[in-house]
C-alpha positions as CSV (number, residue, x, y, z in Angstrom):
1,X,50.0,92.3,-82.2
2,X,48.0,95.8,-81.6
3,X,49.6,99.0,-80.8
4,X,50.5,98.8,-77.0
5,X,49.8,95.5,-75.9
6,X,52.9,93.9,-74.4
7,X,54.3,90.1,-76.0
8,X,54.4,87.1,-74.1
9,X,57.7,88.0,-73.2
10,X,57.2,91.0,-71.6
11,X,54.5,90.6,-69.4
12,X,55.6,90.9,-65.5
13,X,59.2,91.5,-67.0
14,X,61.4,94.1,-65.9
15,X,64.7,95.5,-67.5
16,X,66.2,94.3,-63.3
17,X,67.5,90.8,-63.2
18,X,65.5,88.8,-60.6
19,X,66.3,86.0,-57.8
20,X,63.9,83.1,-57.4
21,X,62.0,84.5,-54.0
22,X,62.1,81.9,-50.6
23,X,65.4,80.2,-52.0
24,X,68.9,80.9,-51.3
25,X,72.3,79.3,-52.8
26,X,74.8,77.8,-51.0
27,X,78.1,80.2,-50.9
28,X,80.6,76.8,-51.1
29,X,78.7,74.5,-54.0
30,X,75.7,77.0,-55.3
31,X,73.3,74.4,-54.4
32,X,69.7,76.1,-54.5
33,X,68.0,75.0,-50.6
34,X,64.9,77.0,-49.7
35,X,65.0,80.0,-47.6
36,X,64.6,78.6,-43.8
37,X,67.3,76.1,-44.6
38,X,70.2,76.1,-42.1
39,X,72.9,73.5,-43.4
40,X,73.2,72.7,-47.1
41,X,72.4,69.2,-47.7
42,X,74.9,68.6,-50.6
43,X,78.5,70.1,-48.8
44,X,77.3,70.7,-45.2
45,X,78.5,74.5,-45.2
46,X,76.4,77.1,-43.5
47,X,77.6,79.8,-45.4
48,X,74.5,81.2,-48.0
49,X,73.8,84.1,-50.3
50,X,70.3,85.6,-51.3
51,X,71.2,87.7,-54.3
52,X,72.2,84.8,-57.2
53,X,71.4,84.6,-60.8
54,X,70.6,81.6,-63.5
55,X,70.1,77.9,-62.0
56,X,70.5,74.6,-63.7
57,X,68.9,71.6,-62.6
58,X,71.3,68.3,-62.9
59,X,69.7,65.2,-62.6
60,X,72.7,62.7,-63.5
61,X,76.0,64.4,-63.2
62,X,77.8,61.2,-64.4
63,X,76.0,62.0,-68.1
64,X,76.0,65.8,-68.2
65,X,78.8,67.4,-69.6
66,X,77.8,70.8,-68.4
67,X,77.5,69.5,-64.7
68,X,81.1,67.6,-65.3
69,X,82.5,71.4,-66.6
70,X,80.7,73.1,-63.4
71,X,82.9,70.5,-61.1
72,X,78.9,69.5,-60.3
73,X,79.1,65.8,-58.7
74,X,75.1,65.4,-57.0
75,X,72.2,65.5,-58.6
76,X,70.2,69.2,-57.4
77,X,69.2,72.5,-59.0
78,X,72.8,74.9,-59.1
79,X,72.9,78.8,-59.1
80,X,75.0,79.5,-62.3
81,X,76.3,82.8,-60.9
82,X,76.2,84.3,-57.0
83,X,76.4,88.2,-56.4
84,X,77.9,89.7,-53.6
85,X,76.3,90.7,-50.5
């Protein structure tokens, strides 16, 4: 790689950790449900956050381990960590 030029990496990067735009997390389960969503769909609560970090996507709880140690019982795409408002 040349003096200057920026890796793979570190292209469109920034030292700031980012949310994933138009998509919020539900405050009760951390389900990921797009922006203009008013219930979650998974736990019913209305209660969201915008500011969240990491997601996993589970697609059979019943044979993930990682979705059994999250207490994550529906298949769906999970915010690992919500930030306060």
């Amino acid at each position: 790689m040349a003096q200057g030029e920026k890796g793979p990496r570190q292209e469109g990067m920034s030292a700031k950790k980012r949310t994933l735009s138009g998509y919020k997390a539900c405050r009760r389960c951390k389900l990921v449900v797009p922006e203009d969503a008013k219930q979650c769909p998974n736990c019913g609560s209305e209660e969201f956050v915008h500011k969240w970090r990491g997601m996993i996507a589970v697609i059979d709880p019943a044979k993930s381990c990682i979705a059994k140690r999250l207490g994550i019982e529906k298949p769906g795409i999970y915010a690992l960590e919500l930030l306060e408002e």
